[in-house]
C-alpha positions as CSV (number, residue, x, y, z in Angstrom):
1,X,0.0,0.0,0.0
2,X,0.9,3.5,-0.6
3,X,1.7,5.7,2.4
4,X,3.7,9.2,3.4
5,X,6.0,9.5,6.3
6,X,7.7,12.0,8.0
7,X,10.9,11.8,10.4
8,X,13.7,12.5,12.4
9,X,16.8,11.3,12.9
10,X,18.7,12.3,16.2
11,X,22.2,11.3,17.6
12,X,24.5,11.6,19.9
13,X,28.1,10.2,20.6
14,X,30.7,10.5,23.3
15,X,33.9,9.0,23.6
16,X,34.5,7.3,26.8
17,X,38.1,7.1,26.2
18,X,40.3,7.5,22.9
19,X,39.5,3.9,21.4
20,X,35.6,3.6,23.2
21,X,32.7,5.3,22.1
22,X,29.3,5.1,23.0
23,X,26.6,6.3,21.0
24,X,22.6,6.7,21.3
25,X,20.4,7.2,18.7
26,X,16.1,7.7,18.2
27,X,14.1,7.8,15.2
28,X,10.4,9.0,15.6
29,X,8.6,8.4,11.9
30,X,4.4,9.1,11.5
31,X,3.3,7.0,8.7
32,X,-0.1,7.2,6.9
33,X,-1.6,4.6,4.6
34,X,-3.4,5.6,1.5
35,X,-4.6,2.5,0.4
36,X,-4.2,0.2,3.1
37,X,-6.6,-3.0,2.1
38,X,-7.3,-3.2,5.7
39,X,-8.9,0.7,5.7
40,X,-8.2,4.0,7.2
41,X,-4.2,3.3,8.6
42,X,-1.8,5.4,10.6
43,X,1.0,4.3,12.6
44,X,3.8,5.7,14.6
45,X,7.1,4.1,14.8
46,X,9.7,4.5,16.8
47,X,13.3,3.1,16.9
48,X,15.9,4.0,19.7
49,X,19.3,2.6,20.2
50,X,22.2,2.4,21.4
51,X,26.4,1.6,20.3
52,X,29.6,0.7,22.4
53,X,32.5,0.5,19.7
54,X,36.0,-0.5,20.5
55,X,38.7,0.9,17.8
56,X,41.7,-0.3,18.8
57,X,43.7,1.2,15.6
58,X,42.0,3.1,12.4
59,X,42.0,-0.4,10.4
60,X,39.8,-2.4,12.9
61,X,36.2,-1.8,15.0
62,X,34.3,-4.1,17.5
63,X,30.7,-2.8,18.2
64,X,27.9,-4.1,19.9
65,X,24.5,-2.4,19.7
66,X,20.8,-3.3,20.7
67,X,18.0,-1.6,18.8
68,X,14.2,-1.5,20.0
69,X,11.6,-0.8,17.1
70,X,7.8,-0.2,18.2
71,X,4.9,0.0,15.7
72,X,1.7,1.7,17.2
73,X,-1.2,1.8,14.6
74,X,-4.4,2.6,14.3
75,X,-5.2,-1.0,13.3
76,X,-4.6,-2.8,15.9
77,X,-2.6,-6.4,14.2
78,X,-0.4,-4.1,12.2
79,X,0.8,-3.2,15.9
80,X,4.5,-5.1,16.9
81,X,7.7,-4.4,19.0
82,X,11.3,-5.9,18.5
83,X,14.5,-5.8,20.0
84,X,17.6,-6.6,17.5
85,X,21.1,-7.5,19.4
86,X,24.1,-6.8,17.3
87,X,27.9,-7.7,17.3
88,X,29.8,-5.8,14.3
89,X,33.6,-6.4,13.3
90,X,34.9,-3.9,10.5
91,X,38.2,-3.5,9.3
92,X,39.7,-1.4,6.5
93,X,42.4,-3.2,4.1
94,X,44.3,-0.9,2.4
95,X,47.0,-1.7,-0.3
């Protein structure tokens, strides 16, 4: 179905020490449904978060971050809340 949304993004980081950071993030969106099958459909959804990074030089990261997502709606089964654990390893090769 067809919808508009409108958002925010928001962030914020601080570094704990020179090779930690910890970082917090939220994401407010209103959605509404043109042609939802199930009828008239709006639903707010909201995703907050957070990041602890390790960089221990500039060619390798460690993260781990936990993300919540909740759908509120005006119809009531489209309604659902999740919570996503993370572990992330990057690393830069350079030639």
């Amino acid at each position: 179905s067809d919808r508009a949304s409108a958002y925010l993004n928001v962030a914020a980081i601080y570094n704990l020490r020179e090779t930690i950071q910890l970082s917090g993030f939220t994401r407010p969106e209103f959605q509404h449904y043109t042609h939802d099958p199930l009828g008239s459909r709006d639903d707010f959804n909201l995703t907050v978060g957070a990041t602890l990074t390790w960089t221990p030089n500039q060619y390798l990261a460690l993260a781990a971050t936990a993300s919540y997502i909740g759908n509120f709606s005006t119809v009531g089964e489209r309604r659902y809340d999740l919570v996503t654990p993370s572990l992330i390893l990057a690393a830069q090769i350079a030639f």
